[in-house]
N, C-alpha and C positions, 0 to 999 in steps of 0.2 A: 654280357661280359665284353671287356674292348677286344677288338679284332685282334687276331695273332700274326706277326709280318710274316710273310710267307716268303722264309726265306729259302726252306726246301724245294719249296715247289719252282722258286725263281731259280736255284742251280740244276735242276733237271731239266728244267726246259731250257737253257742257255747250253746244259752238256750235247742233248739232243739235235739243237741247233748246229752245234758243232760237227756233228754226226752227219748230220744229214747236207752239209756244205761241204763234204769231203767227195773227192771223185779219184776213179783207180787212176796211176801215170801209166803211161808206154809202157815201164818195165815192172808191172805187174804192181806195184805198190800204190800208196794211196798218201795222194799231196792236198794239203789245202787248198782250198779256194780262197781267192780275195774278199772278204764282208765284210759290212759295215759291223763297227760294236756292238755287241749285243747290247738292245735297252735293259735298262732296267727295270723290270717290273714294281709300282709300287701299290702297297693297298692291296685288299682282299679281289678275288679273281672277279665276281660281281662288278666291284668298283672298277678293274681296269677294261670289263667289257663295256664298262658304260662308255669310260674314257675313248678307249676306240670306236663305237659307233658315234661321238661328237668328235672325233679327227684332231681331238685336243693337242697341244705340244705336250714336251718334257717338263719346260718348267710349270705349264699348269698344273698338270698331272701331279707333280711332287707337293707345290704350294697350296693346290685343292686338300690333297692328301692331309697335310700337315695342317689344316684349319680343320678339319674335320677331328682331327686328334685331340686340339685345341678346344674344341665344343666336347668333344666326348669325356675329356676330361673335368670338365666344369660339372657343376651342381645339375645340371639336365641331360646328363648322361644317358639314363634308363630312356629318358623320353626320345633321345635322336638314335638309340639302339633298336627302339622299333620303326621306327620310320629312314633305315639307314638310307634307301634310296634316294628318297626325295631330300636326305638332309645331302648327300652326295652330287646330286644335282645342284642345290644351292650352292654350296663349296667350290666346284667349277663354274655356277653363272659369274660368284663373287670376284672369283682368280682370274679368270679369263679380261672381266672387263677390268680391272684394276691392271693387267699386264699388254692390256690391246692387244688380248690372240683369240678375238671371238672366231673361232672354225665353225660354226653352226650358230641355227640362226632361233630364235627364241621359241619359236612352236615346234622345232626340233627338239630341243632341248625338255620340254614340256612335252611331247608324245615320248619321250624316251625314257622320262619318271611316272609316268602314268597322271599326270597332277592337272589342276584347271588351271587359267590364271589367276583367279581368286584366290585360289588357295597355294597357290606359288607364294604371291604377294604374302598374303598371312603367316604362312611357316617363314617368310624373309625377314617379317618383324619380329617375330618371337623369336630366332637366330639375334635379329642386329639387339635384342634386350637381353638377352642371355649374358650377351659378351658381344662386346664393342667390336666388330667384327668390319660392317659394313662401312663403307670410306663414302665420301661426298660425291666421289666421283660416280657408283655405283649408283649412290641416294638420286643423282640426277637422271642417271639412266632407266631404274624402275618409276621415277614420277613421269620419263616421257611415257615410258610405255604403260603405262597406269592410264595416264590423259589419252590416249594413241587406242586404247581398248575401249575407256568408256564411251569416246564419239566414234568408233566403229558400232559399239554394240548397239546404242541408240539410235545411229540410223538406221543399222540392217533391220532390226525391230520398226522404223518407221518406215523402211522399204517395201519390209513385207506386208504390211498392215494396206500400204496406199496401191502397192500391186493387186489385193483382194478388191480392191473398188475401181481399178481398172480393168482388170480383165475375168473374162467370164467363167464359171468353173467347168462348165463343161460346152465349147464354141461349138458352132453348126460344124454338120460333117462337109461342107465346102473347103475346112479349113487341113494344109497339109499335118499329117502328121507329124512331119519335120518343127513345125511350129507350135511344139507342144508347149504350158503354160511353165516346164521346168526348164527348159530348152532357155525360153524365152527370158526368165528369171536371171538365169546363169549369164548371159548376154549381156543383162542389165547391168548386175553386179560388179561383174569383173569390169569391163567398160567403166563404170564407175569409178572402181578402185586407181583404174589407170589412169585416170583424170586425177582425179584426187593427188596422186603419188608426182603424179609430173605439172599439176600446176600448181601444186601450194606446198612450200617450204612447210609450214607448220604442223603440225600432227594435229591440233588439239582443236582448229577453228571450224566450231561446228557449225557456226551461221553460215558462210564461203562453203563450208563442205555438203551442207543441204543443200542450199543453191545450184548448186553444182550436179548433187544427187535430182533436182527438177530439170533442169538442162539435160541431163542424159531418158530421161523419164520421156522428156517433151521429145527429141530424136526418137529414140521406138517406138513411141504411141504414132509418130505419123509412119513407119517402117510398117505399122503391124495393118491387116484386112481389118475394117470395120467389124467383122459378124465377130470377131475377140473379142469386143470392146462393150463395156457398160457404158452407159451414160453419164456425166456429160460427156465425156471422152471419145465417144463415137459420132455424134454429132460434130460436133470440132474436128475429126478427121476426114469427116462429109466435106462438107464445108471448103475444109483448106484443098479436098480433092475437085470439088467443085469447081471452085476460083483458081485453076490451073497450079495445082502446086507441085512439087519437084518428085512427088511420089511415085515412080514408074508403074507399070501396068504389071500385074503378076506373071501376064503371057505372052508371049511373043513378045518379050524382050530378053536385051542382053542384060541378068541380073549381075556381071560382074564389072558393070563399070560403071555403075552408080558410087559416087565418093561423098564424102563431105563437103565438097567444096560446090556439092549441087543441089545443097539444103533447101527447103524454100525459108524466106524471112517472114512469112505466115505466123502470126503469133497466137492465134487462136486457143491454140493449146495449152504454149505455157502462159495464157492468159487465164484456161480455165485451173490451171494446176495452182498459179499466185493464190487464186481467190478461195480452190477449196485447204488451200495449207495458209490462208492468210501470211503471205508471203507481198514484199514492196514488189514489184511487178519492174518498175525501171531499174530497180538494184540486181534483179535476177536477169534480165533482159541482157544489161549491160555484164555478168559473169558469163551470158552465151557467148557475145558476139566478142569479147574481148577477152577471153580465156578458151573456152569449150570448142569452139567452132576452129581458132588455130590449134587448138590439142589434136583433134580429128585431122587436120590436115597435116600433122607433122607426122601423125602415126600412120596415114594413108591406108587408112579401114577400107576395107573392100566390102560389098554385101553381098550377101551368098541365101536368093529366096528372102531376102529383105530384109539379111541381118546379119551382120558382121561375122564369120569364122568362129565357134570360141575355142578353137584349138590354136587360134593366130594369136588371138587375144592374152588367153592364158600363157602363152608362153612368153608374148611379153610383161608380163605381171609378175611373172617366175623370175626374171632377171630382178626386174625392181624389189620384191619379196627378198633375195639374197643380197641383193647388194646391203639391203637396209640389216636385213638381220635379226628380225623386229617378227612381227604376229602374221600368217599367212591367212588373209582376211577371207581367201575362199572358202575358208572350211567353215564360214557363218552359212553357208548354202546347205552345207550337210549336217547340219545342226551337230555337231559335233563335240565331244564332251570338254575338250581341252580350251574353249571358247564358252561354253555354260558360264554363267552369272551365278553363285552361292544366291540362294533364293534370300538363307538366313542374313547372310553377310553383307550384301547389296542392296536389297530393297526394306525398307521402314514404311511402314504406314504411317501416314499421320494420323492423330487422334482430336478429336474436339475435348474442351474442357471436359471433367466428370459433372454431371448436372446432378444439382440439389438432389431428386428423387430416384435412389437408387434403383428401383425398379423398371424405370425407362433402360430401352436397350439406347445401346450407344455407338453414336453413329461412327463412321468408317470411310473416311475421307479420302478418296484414292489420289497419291500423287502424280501430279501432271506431268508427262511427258519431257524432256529434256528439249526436245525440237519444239514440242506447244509451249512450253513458257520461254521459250528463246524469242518464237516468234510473234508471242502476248507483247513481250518486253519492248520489243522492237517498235511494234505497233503503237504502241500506247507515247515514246518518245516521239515519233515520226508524226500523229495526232498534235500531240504536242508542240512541235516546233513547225504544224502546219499552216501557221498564222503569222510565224517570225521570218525576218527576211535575213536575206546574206548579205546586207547592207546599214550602217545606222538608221536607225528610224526619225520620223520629225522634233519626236522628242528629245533625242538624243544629241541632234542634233544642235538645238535648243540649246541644251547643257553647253557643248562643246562649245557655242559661240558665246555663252557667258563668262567663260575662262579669260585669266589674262593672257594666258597664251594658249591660244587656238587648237588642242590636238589633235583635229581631225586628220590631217595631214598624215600625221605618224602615225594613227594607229589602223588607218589603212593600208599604210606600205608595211610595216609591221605584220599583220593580217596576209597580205599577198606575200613577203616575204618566209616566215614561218609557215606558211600553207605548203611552198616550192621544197622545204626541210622536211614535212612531216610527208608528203607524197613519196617524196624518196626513199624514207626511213620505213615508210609501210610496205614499199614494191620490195627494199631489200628484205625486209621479214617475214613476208607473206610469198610473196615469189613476184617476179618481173610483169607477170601478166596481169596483175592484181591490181595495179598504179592505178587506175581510174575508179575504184574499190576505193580505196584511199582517198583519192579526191569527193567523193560524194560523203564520206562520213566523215569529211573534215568539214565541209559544207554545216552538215548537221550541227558541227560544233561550235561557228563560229556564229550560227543562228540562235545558239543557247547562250553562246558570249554574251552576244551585244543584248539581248535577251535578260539575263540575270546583272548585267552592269544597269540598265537602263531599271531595274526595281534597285537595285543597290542606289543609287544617285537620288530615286525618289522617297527611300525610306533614310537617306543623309541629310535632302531638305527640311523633310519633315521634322528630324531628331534637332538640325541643328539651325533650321530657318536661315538658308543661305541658298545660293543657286551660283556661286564661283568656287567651281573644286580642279582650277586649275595645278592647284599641285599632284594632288590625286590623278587627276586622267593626263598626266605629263608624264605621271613615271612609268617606266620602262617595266621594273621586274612585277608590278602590281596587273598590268595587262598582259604580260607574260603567262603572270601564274594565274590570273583568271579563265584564258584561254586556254592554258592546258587543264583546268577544272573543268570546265566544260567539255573536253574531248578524254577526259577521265571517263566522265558521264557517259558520254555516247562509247567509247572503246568498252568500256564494263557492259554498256548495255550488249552488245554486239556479241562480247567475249565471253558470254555464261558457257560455263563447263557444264561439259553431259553429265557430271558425279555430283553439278549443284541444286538437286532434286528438293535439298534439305533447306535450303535458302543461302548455305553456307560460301563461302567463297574459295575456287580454285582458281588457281595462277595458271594462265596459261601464258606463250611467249612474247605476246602484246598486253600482258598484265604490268598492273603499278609493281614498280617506277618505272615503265619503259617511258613512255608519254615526260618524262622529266629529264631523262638521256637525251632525247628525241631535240627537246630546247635547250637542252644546256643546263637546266633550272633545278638551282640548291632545294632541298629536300625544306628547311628550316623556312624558305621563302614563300615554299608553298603551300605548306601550314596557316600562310596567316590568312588565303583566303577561303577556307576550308568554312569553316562554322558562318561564316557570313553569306558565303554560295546556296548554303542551304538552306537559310533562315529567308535569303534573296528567291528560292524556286519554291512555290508551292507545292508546283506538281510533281516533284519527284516525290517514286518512288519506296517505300519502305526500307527495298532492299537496296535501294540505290543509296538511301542514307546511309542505312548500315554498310554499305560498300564503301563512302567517304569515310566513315570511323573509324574503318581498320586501315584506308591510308592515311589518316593522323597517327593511328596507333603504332601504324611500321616507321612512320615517322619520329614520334616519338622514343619508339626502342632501341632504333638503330639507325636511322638513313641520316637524320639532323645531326648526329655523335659521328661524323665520318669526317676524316681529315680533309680542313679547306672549306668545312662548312663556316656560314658565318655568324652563328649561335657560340664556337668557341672564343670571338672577337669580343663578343656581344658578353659574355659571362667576365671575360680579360676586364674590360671597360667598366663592369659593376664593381668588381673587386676594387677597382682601383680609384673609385668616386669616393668612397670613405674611408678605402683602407678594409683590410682582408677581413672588419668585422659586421659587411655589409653580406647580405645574403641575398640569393638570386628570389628567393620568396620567402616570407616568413614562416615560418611554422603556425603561429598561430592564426593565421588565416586559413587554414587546413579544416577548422571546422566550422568554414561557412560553408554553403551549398554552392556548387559553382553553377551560380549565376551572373551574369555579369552583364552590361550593355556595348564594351567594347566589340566597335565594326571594321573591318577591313583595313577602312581608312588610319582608325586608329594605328593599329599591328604595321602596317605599310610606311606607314610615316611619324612612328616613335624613334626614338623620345622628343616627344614634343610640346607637352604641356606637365605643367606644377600641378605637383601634388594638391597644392590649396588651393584649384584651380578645375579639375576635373569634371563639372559642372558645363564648362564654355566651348569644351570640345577643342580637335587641333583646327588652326589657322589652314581652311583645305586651299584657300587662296593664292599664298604666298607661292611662289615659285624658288623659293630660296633653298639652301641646303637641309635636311631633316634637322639638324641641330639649332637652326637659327631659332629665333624667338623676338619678336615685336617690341621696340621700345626698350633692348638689352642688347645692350653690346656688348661683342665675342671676348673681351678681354675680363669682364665682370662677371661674364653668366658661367652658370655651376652646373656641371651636367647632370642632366635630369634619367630617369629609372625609365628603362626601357619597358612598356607597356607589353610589347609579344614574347620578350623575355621572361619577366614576371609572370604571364598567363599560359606560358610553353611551362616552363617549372612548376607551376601549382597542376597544371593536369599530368604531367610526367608522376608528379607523385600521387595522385590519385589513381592514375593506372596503377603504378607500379605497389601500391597499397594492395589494389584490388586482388592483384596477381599474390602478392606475399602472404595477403590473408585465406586467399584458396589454400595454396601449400602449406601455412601454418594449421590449419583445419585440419589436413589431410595427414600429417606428419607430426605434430606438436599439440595436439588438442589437449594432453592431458597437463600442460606444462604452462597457462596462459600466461605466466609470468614474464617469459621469454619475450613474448610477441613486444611487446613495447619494445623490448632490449632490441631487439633485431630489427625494429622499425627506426629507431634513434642511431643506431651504425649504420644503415641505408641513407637517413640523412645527412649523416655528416661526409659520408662519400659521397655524396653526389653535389655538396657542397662547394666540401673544401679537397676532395680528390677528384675532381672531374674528369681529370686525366686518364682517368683508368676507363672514362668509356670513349675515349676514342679509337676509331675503327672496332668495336666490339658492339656485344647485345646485351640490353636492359637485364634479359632473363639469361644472356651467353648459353647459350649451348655448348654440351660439355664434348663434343669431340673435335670441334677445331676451334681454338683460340688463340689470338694475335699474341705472343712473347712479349716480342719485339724486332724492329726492323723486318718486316714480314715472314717474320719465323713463327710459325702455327705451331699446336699442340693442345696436346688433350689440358681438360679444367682445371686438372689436379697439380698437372706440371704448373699452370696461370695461380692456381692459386697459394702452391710453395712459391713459387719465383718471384711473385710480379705482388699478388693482392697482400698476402702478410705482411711481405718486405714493407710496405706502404701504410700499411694497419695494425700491425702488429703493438705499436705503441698503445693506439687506442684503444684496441681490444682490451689488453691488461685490466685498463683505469677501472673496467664495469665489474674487475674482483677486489678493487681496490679495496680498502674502509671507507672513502670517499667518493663514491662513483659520478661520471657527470648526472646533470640532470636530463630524465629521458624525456623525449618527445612526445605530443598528445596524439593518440590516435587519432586518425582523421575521420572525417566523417562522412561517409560515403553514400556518394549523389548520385542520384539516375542520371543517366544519361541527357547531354545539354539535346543533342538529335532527335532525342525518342520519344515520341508520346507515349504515355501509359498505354501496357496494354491491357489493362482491366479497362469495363467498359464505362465511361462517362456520361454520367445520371442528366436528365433531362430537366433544365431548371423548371420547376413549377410543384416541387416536394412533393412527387408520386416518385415511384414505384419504377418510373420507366429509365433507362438507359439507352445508351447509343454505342455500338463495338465498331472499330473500323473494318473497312470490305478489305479483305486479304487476300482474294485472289482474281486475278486478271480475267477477263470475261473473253470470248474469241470476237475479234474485232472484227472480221468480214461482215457482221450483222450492226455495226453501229457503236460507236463509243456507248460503254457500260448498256449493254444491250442483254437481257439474260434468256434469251430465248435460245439460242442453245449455248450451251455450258460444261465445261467436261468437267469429269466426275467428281475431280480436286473441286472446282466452284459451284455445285449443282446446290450445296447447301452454304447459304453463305450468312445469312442476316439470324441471328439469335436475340429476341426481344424478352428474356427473361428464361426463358427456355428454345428446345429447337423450334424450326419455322413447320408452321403447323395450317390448323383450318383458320376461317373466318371466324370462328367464333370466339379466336384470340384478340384479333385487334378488335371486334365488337368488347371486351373485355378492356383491353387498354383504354378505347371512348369513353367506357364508362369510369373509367380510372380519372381521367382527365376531367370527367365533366363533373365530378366527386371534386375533384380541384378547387372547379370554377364557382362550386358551388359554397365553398371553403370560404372560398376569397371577396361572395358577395355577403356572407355572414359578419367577416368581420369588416367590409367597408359599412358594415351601419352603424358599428362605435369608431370606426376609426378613419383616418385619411385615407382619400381613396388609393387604390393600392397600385403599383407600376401595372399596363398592361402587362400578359400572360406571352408566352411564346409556347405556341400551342403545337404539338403533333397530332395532326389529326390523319384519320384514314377515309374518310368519306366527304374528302371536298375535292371537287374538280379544279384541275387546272392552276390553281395557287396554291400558295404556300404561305401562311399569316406572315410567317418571323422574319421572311426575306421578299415576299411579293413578286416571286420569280411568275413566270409563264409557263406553264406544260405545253409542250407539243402534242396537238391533236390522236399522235399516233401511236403516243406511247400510252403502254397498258397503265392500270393502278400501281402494278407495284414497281413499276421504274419510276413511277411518280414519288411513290414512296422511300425509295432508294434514294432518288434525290434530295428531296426535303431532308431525310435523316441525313446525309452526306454533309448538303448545308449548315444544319445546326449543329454540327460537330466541328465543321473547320472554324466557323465563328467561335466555338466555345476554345476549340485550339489558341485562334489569335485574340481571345482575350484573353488568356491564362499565359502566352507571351508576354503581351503588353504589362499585364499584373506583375510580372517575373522581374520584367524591365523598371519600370517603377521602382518595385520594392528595392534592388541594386540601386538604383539611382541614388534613394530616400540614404541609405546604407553607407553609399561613398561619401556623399556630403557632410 
């Protein structure tokens, strides 16, 4: 039943107040004392004890009150009546930060409902779906601390994990008792946290904050007696004691004047730490000496027995903890319930396909760690761009001097100047100590530039049999948005979220589009060189691809439709080439497959070539304006249909298909009538109302939407005010007698980035197939090394079923040799037949189809690993090229 006001109990205790603030006068009577008004009590006694142990205000107290009423009144009444606590607690997290009177601080808040933070977050969702409750403002504040929790959680779990293999469980009795293995623990952590909190601006950067968590690792492994220590880690403390290092003697000295600033630069340790966390060793090096090392000196750690105070410590942690107001990360030390992960809610197994024969058990793929695929990802970029330089190559150079006008010039000061804006923009995001962080992963990126320009130029010659693309490498926004492509790349790789276990993508605060703020650079601009950067890099990625998708896709939804973009010029300019009955894409091209051969150059430097014409490619020579055109003069020539315009529109409505046909599935399934009708009014707004998506979302989100002149409001107000007033005509027509005619459904394409991922059959008409390797192998042992493997990769290769004995691939030979046996049959009636491209399992060293080399050192089945790797990218880039063709044959 809903609460009853208490308003008896509020005038007893206000009469009693009175009472008791009375005092007798001189002459025997009884005068009031001076007090403050009595508060008002509101809410049941429960609620207002909550309210006092979080020191809340008046106005929160009242506006908590009243949302709570608000919820209790709604259709989920019964369900927030037994959980009145915790929905009380949400009520004042919600009020507090929407009015900035946070008086307590979030693990407060959460020991005072009894609740985890999993299940905080959980019960805030099912509130903000109940009833529109939760404001934006809020929305940002639970996603920091959402991001803020899961790269605490994952590292203290990879703390604890790599302190079991440093120290010993139970050390020689030489060692004090004082230096016990919890003692020691607690030391680590907190130390930790205070690094963490005072030298990175961001919550969420969990590569910088691992790093960081090795830097503090490498300090007390040389702090701590050898007889604590496992190996390697004790030898490395030999060693650097050996070679005179800054480690005082445990006796007969003074242990309180050892500081940080008498470290030794002995890297032994965190040389041994890089290598067993597969960690870049100069990247972690440089977060010591240019972060870590002035942290310790600015907090003037003292050591006490070889280890810092933790009551000095903690206590500076405790300021930091309130001022934030945020998660008190010590209590991961006490394993502590309010800090617990939902077993249910947070962790997913992955599962491998269901195999043909149900009786097979089924395997159980354990997901990899947040910090091991962070540091996979890392790895396998860094291999990668171990071969490319920070400077143009011969070839490139090459290019550039076949231009009419020379770019090298520019796109080096360009390069050096952008390099000076993004150092900046990183030290102010990340924190000031970081600036040389920033400069090495820009490195990375401009190694990947020059890198995927120099395959873009050679797959331009090839397509277009030219070698002058001085217009192409003259322009300005085309090496703009390549280069922040490329440090897309590297920032994503860097930036994987602790909660990206699933492959999925979280935003953290150097997430796209920051890299686009960063240069300056329009969202619509950068789009055009998206599909070509990746068709230009082989070795990205799976998830890297999918990582570019969804920045086309945020592109497409929203960041292109934002006022000042120059896609709304670009649509101005179409309408007005024929007259408002020209459309930005046809519909009936909707159900080809989008396939297409336009490249970069295209998108970069339309509208530039005739429709009847498309075959000859744009002029990459000319140095002239995008409009000109050869042997046509500006007074005569008719403008031609923007190429990135046309191919932004046809995938805008392919997404947004994609999207309308989930919801019409999920909502309208029994009505398919509709679906066209509602698919033919989406076209015709985005045609001929464009207008209505500027500054808004493809899909709008229904609690804040642009009016007008920056006047926000809920969907419903947007879509009486603003979408009717504009549709309303239209709408009608489709109850008309006459309705227009509706548009064809489109026909919906795999993805242009993605390879299938069913497995691809092995040409030679057996039985065999090829699935791609999915998960990163641990690089300390060697690119694609499987000798050791965490638990995610321990199973990786399925050749018809799981990976089993030898008496499978004996099995496959005999499949193949069944083949070859096929193929000499029918060579005796017929023409002899193409050589075979053979998988075999019992040939040393080569490989038929490609005639690679084996390394002496590697086993058979890295041998095999790679032949099947091989025969799959070829079969890839032939079913490109096939792709390309067919488009070409099409457009002609």
């Amino acid at each position: 039943m809903p609460p009853k006001p208490p308003r008896r109990a509020t005038a007893a205790a206000a009469a009693a107040a009175t009472v008791r603030n009375q005092r007798v006068s001189p002459d025997g009577g009884s005068a009031p004392v001076p007090t403050a008004p009595a508060r008002l009590e509101i809410g049941e006694a429960d609620f207002v004890r909550l309210c006092d142990a979080l020191k809340v205000s008046e106005s929160v107290r009242e506006k908590a009150w009243k949302t709570y009423e608000s919820l209790t009144a709604a259709d989920g009444a019964p369900a927030y009546n037994k959980k009145k606590k915790e929905t009380w607690g949400v009520c004042i997290f919600i009020v507090a930060i929407d009015l900035d009177e946070m008086t307590f601080t979030f693990t407060e808040l959460l020991k005072s409902i009894s609740i985890s933070v999993c299940t905080f977050f959980q019960f805030l969702k099912e509130v903000d779906v109940n009833m529109d409750t939760v404001s934006t403002k809020v929305d940002s504040t639970v996603s920091r601390l959402k991001k803020k929790y899961d790269v605490l959680l994952a590292l203290y779990h990879k703390f604890e994990r790599t302190c079991g293999l440093i120290y010993l469980e139970q050390p020689s009795s030489e060692i004090s008792a004082e230096l016990s293995s919890v003692l020691v623990l607690k030391n680590y952590w907190i130390t930790f946290l205070l690094a963490k909190g005072k030298v990175l601006q961001v919550e969420d950067d969990l590569v910088i904050s691992f790093q960081l968590l090795l830097c503090v690792l490498d300090y007390f492994i040389k702090l701590s007696p050898p007889a604590m220590l496992k190996e390697p880690y004790k030898s490395a403390v030999t060693a650097v004691t050996v070679n005179g290092s800054a480690r005082t003697p445990r006796r007969g000295q003074n242990r309180n004047t050892r500081t940080s600033k008498q470290i030794d630069t002995d890297t032994k340790v965190i040389e041994v730490l890089c290598k067993e966390h597969d960690c870049n060793l100069d990247e972690v090096k440089n977060v010591y000496f240019t972060s870590f090392i002035p942290f310790l000196n600015s907090i003037g750690i003292v050591a006490s027995n070889g280890l810092p105070e933790v009551e000095v410590l903690s206590k500076l942690y405790d300021e930091l903890y309130h001022n934030n107001k945020d998660i008190d990360a010590r209590l991961f030390l006490d394993h502590d319930e309010t800090l617990q992960p939902d077993v249910i809610a947070c962790s997913q197994l992955e599962r491998t396909p269901i195999k043909n024969n149900p009786d097979e058990e089924l395997n159980v793929i354990l997901p990899q760690t947040p910090v091991r695929a962070a540091m996979n990802n890392i790895q396998q970029l860094i291999m990668i761009l171990n071969s490319a330089t920070d400077k143009p190559s011969d070839t490139l150079i090459r290019y550039f001097n076949n231009c009419t006008v020379n770019p090298k010039d520019s796109i080096l000061k360009r390069v050096e100047s952008l390099g000076h804006i993004f150092k900046m923009k990183f030290a102010e995001a990340v924190g000031q100590g970081c600036a040389e962080i920033g400069s090495q992963r820009y490195k990375l990126g401009v190694r990947l530039y020059y890198r995927v320009m120099e395959s873009m130029l050679k797959s331009e010659e090839e397509r277009l049999s030219v070698q002058n693309f001085s217009k192409l490498l003259n322009d300005n926004i085309f090496h703009t948005s390549l280069l922040a492509c490329a440090l897309e790349v590297v920032m994503a790789t860097y930036g994987r979220s602790a909660s990206q276990s699933d492959g999925t993508s979280a935003e953290t605060d150097l997430s796209f589009p920051w890299i686009l703020n960063v240069f300056d650079l329009k969202a619509f601009d950068f789009y055009k060189v998206i599909e070509s950067f990746i068709k230009a890099e082989p070795s990205l990625t799976r998830e890297m691809i999918k990582h570019l998708e969804r920045c086309e896709h945020r592109i497409m939804e929203s960041l292109a439709w934002q006022s000042g973009s120059p896609l709304f010029d670009l649509i101005k300019q179409s309408k007005e080439r024929e007259g408002q009955t020209d459309q930005p894409e046809p519909t009936s091209t909707l159900n080809v497959p989008l396939q297409h051969n336009h490249t970069a150059a295209d998108l970069y430097l339309s509208p530039v070539r005739s429709p009847k014409k498309k075959a000859s490619g744009p002029s990459l020579g000319a140095t002239s304006t995008p409009d000109a055109q050869p042997g046509v003069t500006p007074q005569t020539q008719k403008p031609q249909k923007s190429t990135s315009l046309s191919l932004f529109y046809k995938k805008v409505y392919l997404l947004a298909y994609l999207r309308l046909h989930t919801l019409f599935f999920r909502l309208l399934s029994e009505h398919p009538d509709l679906e066209p009708l509602i698919w033919t009014l989406f076209q015709h707004t985005l045609q001929n109302e464009y207008e209505l998506m500027r500054d808004r979302h493809l899909d709008q989100t229904f609690k804040r939407v642009l009016i007008r002149d920056e006047q926000y409001d809920s969907i419903i107000v947007f879509y009486n005010l603003v979408f009717m007033q504009k549709l309303k005509t239209n709408i009608l027509q489709y109850a008309s007698n006459r309705p227009p005619t509706l548009s064809p459904i489109p026909h919906i394409p795999r993805s242009p980035y993605q390879f299938s991922n069913s497995p691809r059959r092995v040409p030679a008409g057996n039985n065999i197939y090829i699935s791609p390797l999915k998960s990163p192998y641990k690089f300390s042992d060697g690119f694609q090394s499987p000798t050791k493997m965490t638990p995610r990769s321990r199973i990786l290769v399925s050749i018809g079923e799981s990976f089993g004995t030898s008496e499978k691939f004996q099995k496959i030979n005999q499949m193949v040799c069944n083949s070859d046996c096929q193929l000499k049959r029918s060579a005796e009636v017929s023409a002899a037949p193409k050589p075979l491209k053979r998988l075999r399992f019992d040939i040393e060293g080569q490989d038929e189809a490609d005639g690679s080399k084996h390394l002496p050192q590697e086993s058979k089945f890295q041998q095999k690993l790679a032949e099947m790797t091989s025969t799959r990218t070829r079969m890839q880039k032939q079913k490109l090229n096939d792709g390309n063709d067919t488009s070409a044959s099409e457009e002609k």
